[in-house]
Backbone as CSV, one residue per row, in Angstrom:
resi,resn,N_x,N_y,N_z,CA_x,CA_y,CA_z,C_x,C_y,C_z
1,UNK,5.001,-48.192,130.651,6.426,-48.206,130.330,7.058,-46.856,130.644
2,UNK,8.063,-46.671,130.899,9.072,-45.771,130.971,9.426,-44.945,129.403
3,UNK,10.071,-43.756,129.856,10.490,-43.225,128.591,11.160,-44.264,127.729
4,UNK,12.521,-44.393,128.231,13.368,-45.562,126.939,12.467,-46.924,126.778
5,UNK,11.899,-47.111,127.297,10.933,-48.620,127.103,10.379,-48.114,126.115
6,UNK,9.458,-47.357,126.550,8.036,-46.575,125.190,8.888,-46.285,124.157
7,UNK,10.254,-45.591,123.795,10.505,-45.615,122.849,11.137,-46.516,121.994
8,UNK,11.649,-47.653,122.864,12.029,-49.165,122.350,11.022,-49.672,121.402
9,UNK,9.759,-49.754,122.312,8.901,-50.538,122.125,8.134,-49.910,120.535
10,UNK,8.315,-48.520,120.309,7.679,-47.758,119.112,8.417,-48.130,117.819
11,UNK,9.755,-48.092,118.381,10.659,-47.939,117.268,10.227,-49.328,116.672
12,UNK,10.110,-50.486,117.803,10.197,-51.889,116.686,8.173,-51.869,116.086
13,UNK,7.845,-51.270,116.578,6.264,-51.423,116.173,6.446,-49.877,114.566
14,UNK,7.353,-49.155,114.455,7.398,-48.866,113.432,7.534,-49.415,112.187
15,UNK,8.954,-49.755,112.597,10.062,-50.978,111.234,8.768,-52.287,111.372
16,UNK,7.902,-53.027,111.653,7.531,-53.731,111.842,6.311,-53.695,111.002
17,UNK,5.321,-52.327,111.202,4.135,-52.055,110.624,4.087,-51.478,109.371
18,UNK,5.824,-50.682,108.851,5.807,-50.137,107.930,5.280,-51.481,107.107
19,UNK,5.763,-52.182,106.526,5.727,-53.212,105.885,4.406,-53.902,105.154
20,UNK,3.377,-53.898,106.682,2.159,-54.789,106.594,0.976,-53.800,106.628
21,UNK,0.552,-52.484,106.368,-0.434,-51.822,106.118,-0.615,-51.349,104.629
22,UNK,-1.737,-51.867,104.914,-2.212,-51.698,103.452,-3.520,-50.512,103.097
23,UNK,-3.105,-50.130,101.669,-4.462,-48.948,101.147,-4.256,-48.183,101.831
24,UNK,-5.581,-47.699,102.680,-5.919,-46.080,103.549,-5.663,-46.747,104.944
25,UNK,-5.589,-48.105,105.214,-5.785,-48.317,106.446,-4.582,-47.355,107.427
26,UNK,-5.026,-46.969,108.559,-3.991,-46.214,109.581,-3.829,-46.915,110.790
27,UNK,-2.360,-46.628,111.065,-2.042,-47.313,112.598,-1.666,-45.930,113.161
28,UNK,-1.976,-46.446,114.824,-1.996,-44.727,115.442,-1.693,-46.020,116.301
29,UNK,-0.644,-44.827,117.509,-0.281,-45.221,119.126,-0.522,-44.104,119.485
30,UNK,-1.484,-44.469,120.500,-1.778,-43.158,121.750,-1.367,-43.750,123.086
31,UNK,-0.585,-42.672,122.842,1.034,-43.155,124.291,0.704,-42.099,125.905
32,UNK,1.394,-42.494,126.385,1.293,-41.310,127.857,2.408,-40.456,127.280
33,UNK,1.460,-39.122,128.323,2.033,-37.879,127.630,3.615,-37.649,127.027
34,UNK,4.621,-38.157,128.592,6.000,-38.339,128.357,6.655,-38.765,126.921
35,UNK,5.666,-39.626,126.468,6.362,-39.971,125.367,5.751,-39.295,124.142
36,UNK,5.093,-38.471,123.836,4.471,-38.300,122.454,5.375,-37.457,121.653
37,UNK,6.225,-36.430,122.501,6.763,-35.671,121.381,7.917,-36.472,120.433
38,UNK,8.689,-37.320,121.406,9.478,-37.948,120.710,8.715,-39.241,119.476
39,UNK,7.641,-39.624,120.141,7.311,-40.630,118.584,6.420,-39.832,118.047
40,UNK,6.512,-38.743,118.243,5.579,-37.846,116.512,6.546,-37.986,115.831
41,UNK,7.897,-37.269,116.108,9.556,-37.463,115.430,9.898,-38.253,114.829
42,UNK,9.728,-39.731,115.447,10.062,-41.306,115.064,9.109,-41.924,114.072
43,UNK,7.610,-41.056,114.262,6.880,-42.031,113.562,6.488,-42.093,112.042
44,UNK,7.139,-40.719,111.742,7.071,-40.150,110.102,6.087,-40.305,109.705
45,UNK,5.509,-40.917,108.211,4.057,-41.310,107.688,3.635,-42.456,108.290
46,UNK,4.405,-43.691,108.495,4.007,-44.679,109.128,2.948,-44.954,110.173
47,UNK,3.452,-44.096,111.142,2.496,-44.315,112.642,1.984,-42.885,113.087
48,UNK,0.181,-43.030,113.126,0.092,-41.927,113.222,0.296,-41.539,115.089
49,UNK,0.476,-40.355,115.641,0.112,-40.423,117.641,-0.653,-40.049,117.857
50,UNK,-1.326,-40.137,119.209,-2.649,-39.805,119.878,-1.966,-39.701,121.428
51,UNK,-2.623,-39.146,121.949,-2.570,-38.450,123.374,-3.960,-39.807,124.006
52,UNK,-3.664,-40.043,125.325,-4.581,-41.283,126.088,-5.932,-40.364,126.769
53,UNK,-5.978,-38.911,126.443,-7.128,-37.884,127.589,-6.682,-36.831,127.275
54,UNK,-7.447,-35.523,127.054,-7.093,-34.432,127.030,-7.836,-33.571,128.260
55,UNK,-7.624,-32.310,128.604,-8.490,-31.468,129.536,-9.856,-30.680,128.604
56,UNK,-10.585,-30.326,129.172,-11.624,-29.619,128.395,-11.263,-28.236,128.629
57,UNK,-10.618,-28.054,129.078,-10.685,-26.379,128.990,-9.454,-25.934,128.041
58,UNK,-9.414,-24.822,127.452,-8.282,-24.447,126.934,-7.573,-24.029,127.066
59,UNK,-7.175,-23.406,128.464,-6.525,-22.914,129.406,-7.028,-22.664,130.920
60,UNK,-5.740,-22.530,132.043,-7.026,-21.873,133.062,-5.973,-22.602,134.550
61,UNK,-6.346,-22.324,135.586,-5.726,-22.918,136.807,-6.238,-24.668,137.420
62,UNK,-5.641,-25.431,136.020,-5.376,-26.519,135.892,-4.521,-27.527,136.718
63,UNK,-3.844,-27.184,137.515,-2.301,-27.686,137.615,-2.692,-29.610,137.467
64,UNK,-1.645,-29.990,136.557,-1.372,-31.167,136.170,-2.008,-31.569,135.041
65,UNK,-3.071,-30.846,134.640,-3.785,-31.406,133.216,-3.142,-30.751,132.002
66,UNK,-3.657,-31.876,130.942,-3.453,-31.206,129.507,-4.109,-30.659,128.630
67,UNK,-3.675,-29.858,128.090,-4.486,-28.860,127.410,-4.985,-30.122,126.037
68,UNK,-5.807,-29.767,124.802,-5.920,-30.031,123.486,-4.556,-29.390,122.877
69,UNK,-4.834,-28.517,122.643,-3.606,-27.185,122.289,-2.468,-27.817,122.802
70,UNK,-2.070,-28.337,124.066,-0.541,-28.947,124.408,-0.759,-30.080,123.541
71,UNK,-1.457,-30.804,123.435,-1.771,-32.021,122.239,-1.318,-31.782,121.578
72,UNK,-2.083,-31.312,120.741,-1.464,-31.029,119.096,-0.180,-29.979,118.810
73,UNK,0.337,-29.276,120.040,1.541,-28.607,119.702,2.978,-29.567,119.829
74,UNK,2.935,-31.203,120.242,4.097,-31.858,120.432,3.675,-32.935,119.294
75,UNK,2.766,-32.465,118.306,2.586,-33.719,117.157,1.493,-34.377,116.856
76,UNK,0.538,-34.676,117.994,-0.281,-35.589,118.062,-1.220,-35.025,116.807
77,UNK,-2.142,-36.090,116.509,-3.366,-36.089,115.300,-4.558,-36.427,115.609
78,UNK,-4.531,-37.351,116.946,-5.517,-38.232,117.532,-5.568,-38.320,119.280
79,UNK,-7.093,-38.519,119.719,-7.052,-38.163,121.076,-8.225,-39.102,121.442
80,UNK,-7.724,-40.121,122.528,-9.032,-41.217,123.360,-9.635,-40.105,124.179
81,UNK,-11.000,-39.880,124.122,-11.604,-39.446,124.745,-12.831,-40.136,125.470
82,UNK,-12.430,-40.595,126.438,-13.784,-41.500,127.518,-13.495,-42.535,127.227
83,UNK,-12.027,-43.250,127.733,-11.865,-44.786,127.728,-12.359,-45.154,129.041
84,UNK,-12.337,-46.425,129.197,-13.710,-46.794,130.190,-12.675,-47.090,131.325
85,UNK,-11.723,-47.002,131.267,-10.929,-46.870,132.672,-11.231,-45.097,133.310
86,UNK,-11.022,-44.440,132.407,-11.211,-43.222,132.825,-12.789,-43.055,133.355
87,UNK,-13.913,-43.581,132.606,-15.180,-43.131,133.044,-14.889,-43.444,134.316
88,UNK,-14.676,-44.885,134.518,-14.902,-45.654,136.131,-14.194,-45.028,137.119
89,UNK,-12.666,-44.941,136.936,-11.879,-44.346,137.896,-11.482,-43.048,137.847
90,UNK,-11.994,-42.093,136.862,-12.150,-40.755,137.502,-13.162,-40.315,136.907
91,UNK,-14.149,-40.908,136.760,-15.710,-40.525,136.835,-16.425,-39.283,136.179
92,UNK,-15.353,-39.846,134.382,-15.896,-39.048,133.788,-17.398,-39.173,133.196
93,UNK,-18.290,-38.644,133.057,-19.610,-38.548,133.029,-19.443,-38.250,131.352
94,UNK,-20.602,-38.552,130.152,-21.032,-38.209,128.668,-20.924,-36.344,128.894
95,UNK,-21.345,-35.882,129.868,-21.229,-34.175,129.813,-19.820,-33.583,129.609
96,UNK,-18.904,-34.199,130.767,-17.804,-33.896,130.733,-17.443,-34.646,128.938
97,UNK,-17.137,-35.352,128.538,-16.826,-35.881,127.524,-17.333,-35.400,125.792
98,UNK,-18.440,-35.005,126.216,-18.893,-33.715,125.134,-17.842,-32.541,124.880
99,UNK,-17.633,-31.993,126.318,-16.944,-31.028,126.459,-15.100,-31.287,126.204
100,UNK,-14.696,-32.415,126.523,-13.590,-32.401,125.718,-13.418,-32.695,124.283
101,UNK,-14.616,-33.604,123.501,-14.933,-34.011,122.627,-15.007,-32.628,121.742
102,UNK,-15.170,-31.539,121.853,-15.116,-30.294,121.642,-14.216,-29.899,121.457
103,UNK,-13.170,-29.908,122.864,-11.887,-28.949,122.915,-11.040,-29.162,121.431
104,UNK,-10.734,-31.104,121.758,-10.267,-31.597,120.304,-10.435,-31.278,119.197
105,UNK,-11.530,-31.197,119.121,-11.988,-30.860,117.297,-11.736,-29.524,117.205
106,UNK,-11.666,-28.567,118.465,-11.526,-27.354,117.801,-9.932,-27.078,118.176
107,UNK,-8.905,-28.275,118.252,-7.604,-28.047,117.910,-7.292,-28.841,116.810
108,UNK,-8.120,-29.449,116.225,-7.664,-30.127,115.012,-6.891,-31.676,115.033
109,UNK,-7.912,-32.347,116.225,-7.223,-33.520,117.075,-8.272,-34.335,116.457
110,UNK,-8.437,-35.412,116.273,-9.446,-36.459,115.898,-9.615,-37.465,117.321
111,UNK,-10.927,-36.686,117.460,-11.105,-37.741,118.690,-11.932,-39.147,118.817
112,UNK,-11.004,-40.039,119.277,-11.456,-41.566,119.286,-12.395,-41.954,120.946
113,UNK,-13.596,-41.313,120.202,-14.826,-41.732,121.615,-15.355,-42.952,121.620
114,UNK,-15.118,-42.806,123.059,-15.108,-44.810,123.545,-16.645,-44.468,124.287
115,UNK,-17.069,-45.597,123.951,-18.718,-46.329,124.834,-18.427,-47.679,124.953
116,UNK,-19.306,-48.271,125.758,-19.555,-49.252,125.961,-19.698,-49.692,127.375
117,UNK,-20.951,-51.004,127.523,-21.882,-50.726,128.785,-20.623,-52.089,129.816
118,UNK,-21.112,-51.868,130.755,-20.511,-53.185,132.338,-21.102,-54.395,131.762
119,UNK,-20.999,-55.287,133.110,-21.095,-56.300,133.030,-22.561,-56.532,133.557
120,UNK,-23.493,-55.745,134.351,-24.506,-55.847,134.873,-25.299,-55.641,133.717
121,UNK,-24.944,-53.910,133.433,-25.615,-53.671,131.917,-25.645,-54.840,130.784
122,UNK,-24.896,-55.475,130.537,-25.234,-56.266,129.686,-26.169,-57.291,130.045
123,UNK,-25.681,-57.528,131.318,-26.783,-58.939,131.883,-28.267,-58.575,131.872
124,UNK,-28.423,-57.004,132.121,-30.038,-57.144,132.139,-30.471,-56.531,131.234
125,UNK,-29.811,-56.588,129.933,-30.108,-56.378,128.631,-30.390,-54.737,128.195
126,UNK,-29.816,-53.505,129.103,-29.467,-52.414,128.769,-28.711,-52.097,127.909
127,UNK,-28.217,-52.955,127.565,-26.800,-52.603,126.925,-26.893,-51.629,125.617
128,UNK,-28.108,-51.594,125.154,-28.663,-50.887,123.642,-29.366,-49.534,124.414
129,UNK,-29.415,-48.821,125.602,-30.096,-48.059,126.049,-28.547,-47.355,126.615
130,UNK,-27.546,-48.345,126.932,-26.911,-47.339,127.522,-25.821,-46.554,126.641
131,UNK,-26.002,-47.309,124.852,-24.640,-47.610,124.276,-25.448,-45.951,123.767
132,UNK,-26.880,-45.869,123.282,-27.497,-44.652,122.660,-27.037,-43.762,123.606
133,UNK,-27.249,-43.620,125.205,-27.185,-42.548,125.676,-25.745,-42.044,125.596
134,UNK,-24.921,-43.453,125.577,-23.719,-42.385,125.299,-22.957,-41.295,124.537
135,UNK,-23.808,-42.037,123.240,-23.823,-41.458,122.249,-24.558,-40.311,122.224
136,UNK,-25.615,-39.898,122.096,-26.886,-38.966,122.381,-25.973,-37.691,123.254
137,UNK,-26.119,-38.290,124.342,-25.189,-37.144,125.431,-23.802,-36.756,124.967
138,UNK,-23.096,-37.603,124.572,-21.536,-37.295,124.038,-21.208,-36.550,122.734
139,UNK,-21.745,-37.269,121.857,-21.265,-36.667,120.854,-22.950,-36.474,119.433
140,UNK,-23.565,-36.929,119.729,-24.425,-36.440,119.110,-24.724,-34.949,119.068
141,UNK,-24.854,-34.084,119.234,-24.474,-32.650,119.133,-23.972,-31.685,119.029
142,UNK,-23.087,-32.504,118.041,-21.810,-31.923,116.988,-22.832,-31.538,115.907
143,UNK,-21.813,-30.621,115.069,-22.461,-30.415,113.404,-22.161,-31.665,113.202
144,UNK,-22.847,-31.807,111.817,-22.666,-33.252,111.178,-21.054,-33.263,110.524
145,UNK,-20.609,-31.785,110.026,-19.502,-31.912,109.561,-18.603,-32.275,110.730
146,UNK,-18.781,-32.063,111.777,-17.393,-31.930,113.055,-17.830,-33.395,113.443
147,UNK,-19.252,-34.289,113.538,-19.078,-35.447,113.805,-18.657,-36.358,112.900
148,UNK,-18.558,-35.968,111.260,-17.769,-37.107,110.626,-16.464,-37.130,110.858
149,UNK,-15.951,-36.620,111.640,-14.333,-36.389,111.944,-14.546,-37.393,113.150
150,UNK,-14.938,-37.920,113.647,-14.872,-38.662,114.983,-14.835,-39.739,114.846
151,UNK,-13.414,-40.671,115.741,-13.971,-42.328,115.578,-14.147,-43.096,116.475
152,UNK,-15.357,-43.728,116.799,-16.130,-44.461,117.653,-15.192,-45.449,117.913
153,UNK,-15.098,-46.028,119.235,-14.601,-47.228,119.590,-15.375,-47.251,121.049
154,UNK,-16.345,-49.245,120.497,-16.714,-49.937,121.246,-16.059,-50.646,122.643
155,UNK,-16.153,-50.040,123.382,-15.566,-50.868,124.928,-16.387,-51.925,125.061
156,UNK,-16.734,-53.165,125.165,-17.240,-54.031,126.372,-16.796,-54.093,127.442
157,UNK,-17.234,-52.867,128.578,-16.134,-53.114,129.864,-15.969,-54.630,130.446
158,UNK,-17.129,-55.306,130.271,-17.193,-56.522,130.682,-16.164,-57.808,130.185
159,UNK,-15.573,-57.137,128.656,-14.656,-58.170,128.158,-13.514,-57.711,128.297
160,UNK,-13.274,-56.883,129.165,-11.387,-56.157,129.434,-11.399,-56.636,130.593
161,UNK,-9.800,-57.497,129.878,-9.089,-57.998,132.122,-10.285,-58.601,132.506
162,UNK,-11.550,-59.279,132.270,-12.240,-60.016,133.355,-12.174,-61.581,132.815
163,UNK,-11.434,-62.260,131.472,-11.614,-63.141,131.291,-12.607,-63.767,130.276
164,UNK,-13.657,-62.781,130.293,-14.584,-63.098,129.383,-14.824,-62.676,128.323
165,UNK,-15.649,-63.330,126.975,-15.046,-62.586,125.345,-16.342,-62.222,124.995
166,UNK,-16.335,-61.264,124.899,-17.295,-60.758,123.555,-17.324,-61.949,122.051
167,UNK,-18.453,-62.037,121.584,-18.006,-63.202,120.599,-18.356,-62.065,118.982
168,UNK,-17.363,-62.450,118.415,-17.641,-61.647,117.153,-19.130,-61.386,116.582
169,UNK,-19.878,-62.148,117.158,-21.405,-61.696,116.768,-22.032,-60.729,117.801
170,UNK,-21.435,-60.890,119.043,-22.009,-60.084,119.653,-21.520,-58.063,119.723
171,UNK,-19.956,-58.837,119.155,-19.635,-57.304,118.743,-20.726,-57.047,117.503
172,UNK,-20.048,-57.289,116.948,-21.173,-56.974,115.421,-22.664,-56.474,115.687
173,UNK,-23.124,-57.070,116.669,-24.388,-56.624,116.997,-24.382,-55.405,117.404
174,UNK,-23.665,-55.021,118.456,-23.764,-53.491,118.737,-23.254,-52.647,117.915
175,UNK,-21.844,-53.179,116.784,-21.318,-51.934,115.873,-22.581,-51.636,115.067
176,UNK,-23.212,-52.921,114.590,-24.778,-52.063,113.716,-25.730,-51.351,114.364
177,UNK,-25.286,-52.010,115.833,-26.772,-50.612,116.476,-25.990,-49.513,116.515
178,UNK,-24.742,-49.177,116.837,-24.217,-47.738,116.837,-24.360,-47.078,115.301
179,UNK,-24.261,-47.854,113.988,-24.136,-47.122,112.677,-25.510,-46.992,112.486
180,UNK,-26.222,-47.765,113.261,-27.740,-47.641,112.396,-28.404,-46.749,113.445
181,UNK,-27.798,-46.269,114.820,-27.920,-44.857,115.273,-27.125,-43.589,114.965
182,UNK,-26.389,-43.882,114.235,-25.689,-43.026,113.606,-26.454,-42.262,112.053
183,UNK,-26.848,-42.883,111.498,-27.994,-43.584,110.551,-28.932,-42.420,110.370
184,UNK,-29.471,-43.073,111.075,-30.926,-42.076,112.201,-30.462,-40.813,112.342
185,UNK,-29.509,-40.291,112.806,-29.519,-38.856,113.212,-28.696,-38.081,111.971
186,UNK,-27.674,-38.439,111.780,-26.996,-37.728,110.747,-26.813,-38.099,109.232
187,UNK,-27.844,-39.190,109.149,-27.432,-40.267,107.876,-27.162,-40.893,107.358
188,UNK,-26.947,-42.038,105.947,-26.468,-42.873,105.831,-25.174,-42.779,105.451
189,UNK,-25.093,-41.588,104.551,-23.471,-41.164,104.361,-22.681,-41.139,105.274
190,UNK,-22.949,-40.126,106.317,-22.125,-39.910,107.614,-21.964,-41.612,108.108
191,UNK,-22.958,-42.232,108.271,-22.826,-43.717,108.882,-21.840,-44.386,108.047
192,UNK,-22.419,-44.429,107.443,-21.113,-45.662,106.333,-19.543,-44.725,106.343
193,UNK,-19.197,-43.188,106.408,-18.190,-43.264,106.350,-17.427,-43.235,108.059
194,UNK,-17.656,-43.298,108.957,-17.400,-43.315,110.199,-16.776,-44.519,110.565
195,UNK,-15.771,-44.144,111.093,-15.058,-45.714,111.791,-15.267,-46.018,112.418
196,UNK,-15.535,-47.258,113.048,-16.034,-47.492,114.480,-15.557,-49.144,114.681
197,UNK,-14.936,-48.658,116.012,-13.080,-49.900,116.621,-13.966,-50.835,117.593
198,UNK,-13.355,-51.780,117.308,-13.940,-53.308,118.155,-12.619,-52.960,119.421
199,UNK,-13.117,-52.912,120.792,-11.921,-52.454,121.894,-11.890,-53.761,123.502
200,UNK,-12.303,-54.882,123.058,-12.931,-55.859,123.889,-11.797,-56.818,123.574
201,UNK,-10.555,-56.484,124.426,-9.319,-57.410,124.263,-9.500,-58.398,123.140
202,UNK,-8.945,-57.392,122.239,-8.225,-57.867,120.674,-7.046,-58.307,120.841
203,UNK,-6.866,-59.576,119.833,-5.708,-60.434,120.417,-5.580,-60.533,118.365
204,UNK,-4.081,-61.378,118.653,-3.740,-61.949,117.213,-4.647,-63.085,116.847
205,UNK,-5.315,-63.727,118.284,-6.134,-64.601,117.936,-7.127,-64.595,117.236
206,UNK,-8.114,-63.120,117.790,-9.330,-63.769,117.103,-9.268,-62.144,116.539
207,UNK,-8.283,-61.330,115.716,-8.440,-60.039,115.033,-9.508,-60.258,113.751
208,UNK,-8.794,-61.417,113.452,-9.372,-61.956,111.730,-11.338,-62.245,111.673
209,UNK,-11.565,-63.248,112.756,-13.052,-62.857,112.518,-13.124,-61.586,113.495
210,UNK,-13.176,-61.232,114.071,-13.627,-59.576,114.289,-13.812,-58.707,113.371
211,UNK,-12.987,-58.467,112.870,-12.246,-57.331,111.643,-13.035,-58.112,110.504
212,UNK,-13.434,-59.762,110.470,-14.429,-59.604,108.759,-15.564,-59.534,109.515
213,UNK,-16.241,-58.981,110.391,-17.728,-58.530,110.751,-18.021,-57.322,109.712
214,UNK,-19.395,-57.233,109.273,-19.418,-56.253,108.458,-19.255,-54.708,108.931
215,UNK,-19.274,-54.388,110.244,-19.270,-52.840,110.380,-18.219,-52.767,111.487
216,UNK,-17.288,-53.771,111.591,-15.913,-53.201,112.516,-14.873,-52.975,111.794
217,UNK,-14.577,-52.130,112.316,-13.259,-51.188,110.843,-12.307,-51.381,111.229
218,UNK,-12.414,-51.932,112.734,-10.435,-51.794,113.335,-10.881,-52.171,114.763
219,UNK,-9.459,-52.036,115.562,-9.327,-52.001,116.641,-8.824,-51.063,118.083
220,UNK,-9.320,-51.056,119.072,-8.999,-50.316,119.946,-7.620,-51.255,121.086
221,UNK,-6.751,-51.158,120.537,-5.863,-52.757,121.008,-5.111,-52.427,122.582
222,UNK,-5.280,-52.762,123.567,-5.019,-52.302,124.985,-3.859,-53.528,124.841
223,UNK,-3.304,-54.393,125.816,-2.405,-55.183,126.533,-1.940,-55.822,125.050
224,UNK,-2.499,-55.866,123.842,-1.692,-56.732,122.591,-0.644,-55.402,122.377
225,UNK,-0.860,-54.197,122.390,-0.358,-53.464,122.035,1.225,-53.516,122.556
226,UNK,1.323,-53.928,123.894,2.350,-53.767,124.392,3.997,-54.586,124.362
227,UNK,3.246,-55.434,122.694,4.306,-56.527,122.275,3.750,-56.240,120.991
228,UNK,5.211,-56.104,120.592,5.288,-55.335,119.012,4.732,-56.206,118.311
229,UNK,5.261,-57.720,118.215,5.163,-58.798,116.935,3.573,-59.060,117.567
230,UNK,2.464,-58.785,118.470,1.712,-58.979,119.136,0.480,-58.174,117.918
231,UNK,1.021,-56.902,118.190,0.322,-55.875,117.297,0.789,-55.593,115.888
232,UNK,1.653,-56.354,115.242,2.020,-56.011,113.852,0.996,-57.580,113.326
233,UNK,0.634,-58.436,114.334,-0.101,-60.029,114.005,-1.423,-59.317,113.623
234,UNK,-1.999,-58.045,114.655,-3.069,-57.680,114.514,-3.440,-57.575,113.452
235,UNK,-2.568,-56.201,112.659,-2.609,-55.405,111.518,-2.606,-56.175,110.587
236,UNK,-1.780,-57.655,110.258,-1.739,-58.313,109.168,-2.821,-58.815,109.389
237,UNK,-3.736,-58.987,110.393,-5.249,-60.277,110.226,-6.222,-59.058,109.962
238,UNK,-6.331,-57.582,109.968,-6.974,-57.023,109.723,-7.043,-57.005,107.995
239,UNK,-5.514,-57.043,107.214,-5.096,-57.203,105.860,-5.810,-58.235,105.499
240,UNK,-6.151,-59.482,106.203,-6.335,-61.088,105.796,-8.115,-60.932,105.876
């Protein structure tokens, strides 16, 4: 979307969500850059923002990238780091993604690290070898305090735009192998309090069994997002 679109489109996903979130639960939009300073402004307590990628460095002869530091100086709270469009088409690697996974936390950004394996990977049953390494390489080598600040979100690249669904059991299956590798290295505390987003084209349709699986906390919502009453359906089946 365009500037006045993106901010059309925020304003009614504000007035819309104020309403239907409940307890601690949080709604965050992580917008392209153009638009973030203005819906930090717009979004008051309601909606928290996030930036779609940050740069790993903290300064330096960049031209066109963003800093962390430019992040969080126009508002933002939250930052996608390694969505699986980015791995594929600009070939970010778990090294590189450590390293921004870093920059963030040490601007005070909460970064939302995405995994999740292809469509091959799943077929020849990697999918539990590749979901660890991402993890392992990415963000496993944080302090334990700087990794409870982090929230996991599951990609199935295989269930975005290709037509095909992840079935709520099969999510579920991997959110327990990620907590019960989470588990393993830093604990059960750290595990149980960590969020970790179901991101395998979430619809109003099927939010409700997703969201009652026992270890998916939320969603990573791509194309629902982009229709307000689309994504306020979400938030209420996450309530339900």
């Amino acid at each position: 979307m365009d500037y006045s679109e993106g901010l059309s489109l925020f304003s009614e996903i504000v007035n819309m969500v104020r309403d239907e979130k409940k307890g601690d639960q949080q709604a965050i939009i992580c917008a392209p850059y153009i638009h973030l300073n203005s819906l930090a402004k717009l979004g008051g307590t309601t909606v928290h923002i996030g930036a779609q990628n940050c740069h790993q460095n903290e300064s330096g002869a960049f031209t066109g990238e963003i800093s962390a530091k430019m992040v969080k100086s126009v508002g933002c709270s939250y930052v996608i780091i390694g969505h699986s469009e980015r791995r594929q088409y600009c070939a970010e690697n778990d090294l590189l993604l450590a390293e921004k996974t870093k920059a963030a936390l040490a601007h005070d950004l909460i970064p939302i690290f995405c995994i999740g394996e292809t469509l091959d990977e799943r077929n020849n049953g990697d999918y539990f070898e590749v979901i660890k390494s991402q993890l392992t390489n990415g963000i496993f080598d944080l302090p334990a305090a700087d990794f409870a600040k982090v929230v996991i979100a599951y990609e199935p690249v295989w269930a975005i735009g290709t037509g095909l669904t992840a079935s709520s059991d099969q999510a579920q299956e991997v959110h327990a192998f990620i907590r019960a590798e989470i588990a393993a290295k830093f604990g059960a505390e750290v595990a149980e309090g960590i969020s970790i987003l179901y991101g395998g084209s979430c619809n109003p349709k099927n939010a409700a069994e997703l969201f009652a699986q026992p270890d998916i906390d939320g969603g990573l919502i791509g194309g629902a997002s982009l229709k307000s009453r689309d994504f306020t359906d979400i938030v209420k089946a996450f309530n339900s």
